[in-house]
C-alpha positions in Angstrom: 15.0 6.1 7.6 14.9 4.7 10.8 13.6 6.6 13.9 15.4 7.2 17.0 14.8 5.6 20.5 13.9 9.1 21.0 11.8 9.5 18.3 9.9 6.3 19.1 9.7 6.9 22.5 7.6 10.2 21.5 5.6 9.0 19.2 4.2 6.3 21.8 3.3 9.0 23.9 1.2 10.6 21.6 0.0 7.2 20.6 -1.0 6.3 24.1 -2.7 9.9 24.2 -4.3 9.8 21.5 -6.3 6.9 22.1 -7.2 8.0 25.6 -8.6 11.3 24.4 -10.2 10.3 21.2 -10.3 6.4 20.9 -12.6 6.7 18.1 -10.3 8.9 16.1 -7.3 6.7 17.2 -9.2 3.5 15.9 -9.8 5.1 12.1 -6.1 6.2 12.4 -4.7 2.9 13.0 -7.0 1.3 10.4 -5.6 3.6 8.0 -2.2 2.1 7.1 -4.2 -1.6 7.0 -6.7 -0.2 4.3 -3.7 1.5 1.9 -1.9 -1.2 1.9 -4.4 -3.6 1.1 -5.3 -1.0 -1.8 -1.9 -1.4 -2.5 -1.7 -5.1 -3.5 -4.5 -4.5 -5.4 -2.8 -1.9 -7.5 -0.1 -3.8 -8.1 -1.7 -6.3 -9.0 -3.8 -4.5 -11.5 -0.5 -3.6 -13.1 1.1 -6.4 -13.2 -2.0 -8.2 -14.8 -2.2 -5.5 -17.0 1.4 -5.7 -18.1 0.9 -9.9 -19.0 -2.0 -8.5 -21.1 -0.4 -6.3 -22.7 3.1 -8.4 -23.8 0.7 -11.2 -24.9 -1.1 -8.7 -27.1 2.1 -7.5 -28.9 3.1 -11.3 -28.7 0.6 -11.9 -30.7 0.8 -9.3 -33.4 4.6 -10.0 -34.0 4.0 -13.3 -34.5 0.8 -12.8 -36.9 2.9 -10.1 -38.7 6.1 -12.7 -39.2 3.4 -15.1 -40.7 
């Protein structure tokens, strides 16, 4: 859901204020999203390794069982 000019507009303000009261704090904010979604590509990339594993296993065992 997109935000409006409005919306945006606000949330700079804070943005801008933030930072000039609490830098700090705003620095750990703004690393935030970078972190999640670099967790991110790691989960999904635990998954979809995972999932290959998996499939070959049962691969495997269908074609041992048809033997």
């Amino acid at each position: 859901m997109a935000l409006s000019m409005e919306e945006q507009r606000i949330l700079m303000q804070i943005e801008v204020r933030l930072s000039e009261d609490d830098p700090r704090l705003a620095h750990r904010l703004s690393r935030l999203g970078e972190d999640r979604t670099g967790h991110r590509v790691r989960v999904v990339a635990v998954v979809v390794v995972t999932a290959i594993v998996v499939l070959a296993a049962v691969g495997g065992a269908v074609a041992a069982a048809m033997s």
